[in-house]
N, C-alpha and C positions, 0 to 999 in steps of 0.2 A: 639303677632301675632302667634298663631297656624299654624304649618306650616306640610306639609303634605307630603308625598315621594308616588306618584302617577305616572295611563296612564293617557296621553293624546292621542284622537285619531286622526288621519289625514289616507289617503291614499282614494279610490275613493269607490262607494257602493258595497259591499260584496267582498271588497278586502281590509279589516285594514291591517295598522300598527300602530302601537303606540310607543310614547315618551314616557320616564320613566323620569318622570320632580321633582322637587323639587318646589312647587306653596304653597302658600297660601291658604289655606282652604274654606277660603270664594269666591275666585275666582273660576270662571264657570269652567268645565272638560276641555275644551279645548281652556280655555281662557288664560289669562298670568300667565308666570311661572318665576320664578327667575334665576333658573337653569337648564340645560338638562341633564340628568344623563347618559341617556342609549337612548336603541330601544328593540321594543320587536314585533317578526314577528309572527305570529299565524300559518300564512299559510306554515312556514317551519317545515320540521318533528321533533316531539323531542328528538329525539338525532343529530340533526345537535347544532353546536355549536353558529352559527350566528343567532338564534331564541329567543336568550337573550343575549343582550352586553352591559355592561355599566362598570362604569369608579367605580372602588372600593374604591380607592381612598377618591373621591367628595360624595360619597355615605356615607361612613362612620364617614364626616365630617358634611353632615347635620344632620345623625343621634346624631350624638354628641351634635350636637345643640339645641334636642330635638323634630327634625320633628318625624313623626309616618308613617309609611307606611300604606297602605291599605293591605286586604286582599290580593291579589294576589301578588303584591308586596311581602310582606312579606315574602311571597311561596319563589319568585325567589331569593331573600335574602336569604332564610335557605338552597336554593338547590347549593347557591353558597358560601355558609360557612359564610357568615359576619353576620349571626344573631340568635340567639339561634334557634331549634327548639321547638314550642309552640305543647302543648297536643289542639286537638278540637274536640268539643265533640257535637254532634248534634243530641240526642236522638231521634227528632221525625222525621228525615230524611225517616226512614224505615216505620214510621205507616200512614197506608191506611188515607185517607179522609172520611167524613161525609159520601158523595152517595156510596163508594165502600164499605163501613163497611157497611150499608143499605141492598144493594145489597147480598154482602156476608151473611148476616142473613138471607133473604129471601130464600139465595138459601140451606143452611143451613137446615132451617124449610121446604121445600119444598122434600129436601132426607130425613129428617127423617121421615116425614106423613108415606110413602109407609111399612116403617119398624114398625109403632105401628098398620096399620091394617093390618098387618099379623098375 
């Protein structure tokens, strides 16, 4: 069983919180979980300390077990000590799309005309 260290979300429309659950991989996001680990409040500011709480403990017990966290998990795992920090690297974060590189040449070629019939 692949097992996962995930949110779950609950709380009413554009107002999350979410569960830091220990589930089953193949179980739906907000479907059944095994264990509850934490909470995690978005809408408190980040440096309050009630804006990630969970149980360090139970955390590092299913990691031992071999669950995997998710991305964001992970985060709040390395900012609260229980797991290496990971290098990430995401090259193309910074390069422009198809239409804006487009664009950008058009306008490109459109200041240099003025400068070759001079």
């Amino acid at each position: 069983m692949a097992m996962k260290i995930r949110l779950a979300r609950g709380g009413s429309k554009k107002r999350p919180h979410y569960a830091i659950v220990a589930s089953d991989s193949r179980m739906p996001r907000d479907g059944r979980f095994l264990e509850k680990l934490g909470t995690y409040n978005p809408l408190l500011a980040k440096d309050d300390e009630r804006r990630v709480v969970m149980d360090a403990e139970r955390v590092q017990h299913w990691l031992a077990k071999g669950a995997q966290p998710t991305d964001r998990v992970a985060r709040f795992l390395e900012s609260a000590g229980l797991k290496a920090k990971t290098e990430r690297n995401n090259p193309k974060a910074a390069v422009p799309g198809k239409k804006a590189t487009e664009l950008a040449a058009k306008k490109a070629a459109r200041n240099a005309a003025p400068a070759d019939a001079e």
